[in-house]
N, C-alpha and C positions, 0 to 999 in steps of 0.2 A: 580722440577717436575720429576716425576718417571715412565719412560714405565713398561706396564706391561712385563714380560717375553716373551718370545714367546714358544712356545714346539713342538719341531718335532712329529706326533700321529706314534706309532711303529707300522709296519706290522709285521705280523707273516713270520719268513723263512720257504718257501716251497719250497726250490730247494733240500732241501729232500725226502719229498712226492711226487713229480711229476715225473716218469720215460716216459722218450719222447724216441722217436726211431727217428735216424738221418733222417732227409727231403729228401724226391726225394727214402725211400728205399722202395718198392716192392716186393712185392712176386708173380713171375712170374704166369702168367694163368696156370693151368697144361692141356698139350695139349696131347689127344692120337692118333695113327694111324689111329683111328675110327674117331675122328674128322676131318682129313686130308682125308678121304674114303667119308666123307658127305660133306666135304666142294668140292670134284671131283664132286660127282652127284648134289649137288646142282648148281654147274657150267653147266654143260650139262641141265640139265632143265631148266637153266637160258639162255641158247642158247649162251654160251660161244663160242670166236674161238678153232679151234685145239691148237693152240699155247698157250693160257691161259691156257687150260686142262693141256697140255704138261707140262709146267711151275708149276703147281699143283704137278705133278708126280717125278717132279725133286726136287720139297721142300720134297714132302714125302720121296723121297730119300736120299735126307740129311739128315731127321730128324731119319732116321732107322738109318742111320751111326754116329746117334750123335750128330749131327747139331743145334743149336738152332735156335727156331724159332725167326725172326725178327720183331720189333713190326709192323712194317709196313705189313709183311706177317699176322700177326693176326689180323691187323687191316682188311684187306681186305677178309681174310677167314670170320669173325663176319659179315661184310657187305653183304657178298655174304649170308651166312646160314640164316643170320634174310632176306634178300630179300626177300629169299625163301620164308620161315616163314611164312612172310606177305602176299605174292600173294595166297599162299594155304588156308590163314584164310580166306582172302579177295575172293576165289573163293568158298571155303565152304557157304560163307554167302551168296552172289549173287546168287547160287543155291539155296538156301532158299528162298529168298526172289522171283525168280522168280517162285518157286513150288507153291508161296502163293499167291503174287500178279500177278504172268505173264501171257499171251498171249500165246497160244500154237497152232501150228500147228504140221503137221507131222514132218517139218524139224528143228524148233526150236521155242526154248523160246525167247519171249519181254516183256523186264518193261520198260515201261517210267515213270521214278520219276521226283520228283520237279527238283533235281541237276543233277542227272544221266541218263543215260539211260544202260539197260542192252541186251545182246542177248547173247543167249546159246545154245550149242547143246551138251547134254551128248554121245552121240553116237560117236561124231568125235573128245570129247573133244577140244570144241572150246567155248571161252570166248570172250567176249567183252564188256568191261567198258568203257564208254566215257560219256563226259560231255556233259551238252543241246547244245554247241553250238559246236557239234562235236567233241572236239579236244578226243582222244582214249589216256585214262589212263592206259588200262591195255588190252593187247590184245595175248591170248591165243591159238595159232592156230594149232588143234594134239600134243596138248602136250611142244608147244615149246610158250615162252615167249619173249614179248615186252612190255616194261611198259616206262610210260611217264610222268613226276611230279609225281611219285607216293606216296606221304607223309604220314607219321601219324595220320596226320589232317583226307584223308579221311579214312583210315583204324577205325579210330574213330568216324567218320560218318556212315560206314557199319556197326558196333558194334553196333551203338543206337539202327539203323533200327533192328537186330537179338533180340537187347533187347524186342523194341518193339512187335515185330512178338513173344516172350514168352510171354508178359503180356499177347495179344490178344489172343491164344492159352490156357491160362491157363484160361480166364473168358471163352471163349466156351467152354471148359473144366466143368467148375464148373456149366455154364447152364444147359450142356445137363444131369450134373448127378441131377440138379434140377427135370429134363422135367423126365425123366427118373425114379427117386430116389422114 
């Protein structure tokens, strides 16, 4: 009795074709003195201590004389600038939404939403985001900040509601050039 053969099936060599770049190599962020100028005032808005500030002024002094930055410093400069970022999307759109849906007296704006609740005073630049069962997510008071779980999740919660507040704008929109037209 006679096995059949057996046949290795050949792959094609592609350790020619494929050019890989060694694992783990990077090419550093390029960081300017202007980032280092915004990641300061982003800190002060963000009601940084002096000592943080300080600590800012001292990396930027480094990085004048040469210094590379460290990831841990850029990691914390990105944190701090998207903060920001966020709280000023996040305070754009709450002024929206209060212009549209709020309660107004002389002294200030109120929404009460399903999740939220809002109060505004453009005059003294004061903000207040908090949840229905009080806890203050985000609270703006002259200019200086305090945020609390401030996540993505709701930064993309306010985003719907802005989305929505365009739909609804665009169909009165398209009404009134009906009534009109």
């Amino acid at each position: 009795m006679r096995l059949p053969c057996s046949t290795t099936p050949s792959t094609p060599d592609v350790s020619n074709n494929v050019k890989t770049e060694p694992l783990g190599v990077e090419k550093p962020p390029t960081v300017t003195i202007d980032d280092l100028r915004n990641w300061y005032n982003a800190a002060d808005k963000l009601g940084k201590s002096k000592n943080y500030k300080k600590r800012i002024v001292e990396v930027a002094n480094g990085f004048k004389a040469g210094e590379q930055l460290s990831a841990q410093v850029l990691t914390v400069m990105n944190k701090d600038t998207f903060e920001l970022e966020v709280i000023s999307r996040l305070t754009q759109i709450a002024q929206r939404i209060g212009m549209v849906w709020g309660k107004s007296n002389e002294n200030r704006t109120q929404f009460e939403g399903k999740i939220y609740d809002l109060a505004f005073n453009t005059q003294q630049r004061d903000l207040t985001i908090s949840q229905k069962n009080g806890e203050v997510i985000l609270n703006l008071q002259s200019g200086r900040v305090q945020t609390n779980n401030l996540t993505p999740q709701i930064l993309q919660t306010f985003e719907d509601v802005n989305t929505q507040i365009d739909k609804i704008l665009m169909k009165n929109k398209s009404q009134e050039l009906e009534i009109h037209g």
